[in-house]
C-alpha positions, 0 to 999 in steps of 0.5 A: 500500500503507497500512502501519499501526504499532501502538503499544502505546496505539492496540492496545487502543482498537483491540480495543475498538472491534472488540469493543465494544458500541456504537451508531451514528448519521450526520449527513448534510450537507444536499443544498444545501450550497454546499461540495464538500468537507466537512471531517470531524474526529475528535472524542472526547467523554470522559464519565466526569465526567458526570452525564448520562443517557447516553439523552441524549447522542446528540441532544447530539452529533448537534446539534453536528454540525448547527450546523457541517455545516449553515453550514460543511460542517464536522463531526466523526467522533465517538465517546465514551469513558469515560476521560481519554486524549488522542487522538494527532490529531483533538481532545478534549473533556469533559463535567462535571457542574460547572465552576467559574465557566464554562459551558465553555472551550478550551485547545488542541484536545485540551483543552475542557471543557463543564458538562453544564447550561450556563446561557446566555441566549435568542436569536431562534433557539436551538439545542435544547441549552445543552450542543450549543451550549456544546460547538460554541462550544469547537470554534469556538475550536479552529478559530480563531474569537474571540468575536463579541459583536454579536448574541445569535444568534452561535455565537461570542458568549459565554452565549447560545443563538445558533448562527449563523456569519458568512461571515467566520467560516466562511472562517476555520474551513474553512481550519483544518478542512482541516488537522485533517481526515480525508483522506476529504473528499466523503463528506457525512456524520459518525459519532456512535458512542456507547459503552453503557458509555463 
C-alpha cells in the first residue's frame, strides 16, 4: 500500500498538472545501450526569465536528454514551469535571457542557471544547441563531474560545443544518478512535458 501526504505546496502543482494544458514528448534510450538500468531524474526547467520562443524549447530539452541517455543511460523526467519554486527532490534549473559574465553555472542541484544564447566555441562534433549543451554541462556538475579541459569535444570542458563523456566520467555520474533517481529504473525512456503557458 503507497500512502501519499499532501502538503499544502505539492496540492496545487498537483491540480495543475491534472488540469493543465500541456504537451508531451519521450526520449527513448537507444536499443544498444550497454546499461540495464537507466537512471531517470526529475528535472524542472523554470522559464519565466526567458526570452525564448517557447516553439523552441522542446528540441532544447529533448537534446539534453540525448547527450546523457545516449553515453550514460542517464536522463531526466522533465517538465517546465513558469515560476521560481524549488522542487522538494529531483533538481532545478533556469533559463535567462542574460547572465552576467557566464554562459551558465551550478550551485547545488536545485540551483543552475543557463543564458538562453550561450556563446561557446566549435568542436569536431557539436551538439545542435549552445543552450542543450550549456544546460547538460550544469547537470554534469550536479552529478559530480569537474571540468575536463583536454579536448574541445568534452561535455565537461568549459565554452565549447563538445558533448562527449569519458568512461571515467560516466562511472562517476551513474553512481550519483542512482541516488537522485526515480525508483522506476528499466523503463528506457524520459518525459519532456512542456507547459503552453509555463
Amino acid at each position: 500500500m503507497i500512502i501519499l501526504r499532501l502538503n499544502r505546496h505539492f496540492l496545487p502543482a498537483l491540480l495543475t498538472a491534472l488540469f493543465c494544458t500541456c504537451s508531451f514528448a519521450a526520449v527513448s534510450a537507444e536499443t544498444n545501450l550497454p546499461y540495464d538500468r537507466v537512471y531517470r531524474i526529475p528535472l524542472r526547467v523554470h522559464l519565466g526569465k526567458s526570452n525564448r520562443p517557447p516553439e523552441q524549447w522542446r528540441t532544447i530539452l529533448e537534446e539534453i536528454n540525448t547527450i546523457w541517455l545516449s553515453q550514460g543511460g542517464i536522463c531526466f523526467d522533465i517538465h517546465t514551469v513558469g515560476h521560481d519554486e524549488k522542487m522538494s527532490k529531483g533538481m532545478d534549473l533556469w533559463f535567462e535571457a542574460a547572465i552576467p559574465e557566464w554562459n551558465g553555472y551550478y550551485y547545488d542541484h536545485h540551483d543552475m542557471h543557463v543564458r538562453d544564447d550561450p556563446d561557446l566555441r566549435p568542436a569536431q562534433s557539436p551538439a545542435r544547441s549552445s543552450a542543450a549543451r550549456t544546460a547538460a554541462h550544469e547537470l554534469g556538475h550536479a552529478l559530480n563531474l569537474m571540468h575536463l579541459q583536454n579536448s574541445d569535444d568534452n561535455l565537461m570542458r568549459s565554452k565549447t560545443y563538445g558533448w562527449q563523456l569519458h568512461p571515467g566520467e560516466i562511472k562517476i555520474a551513474r553512481e550519483n544518478a542512482q541516488i537522485l533517481a526515480l525508483a522506476e529504473t528499466d523503463r528506457r525512456s524520459c518525459t519532456v512535458r512542456i507547459h503552453n503557458n509555463p
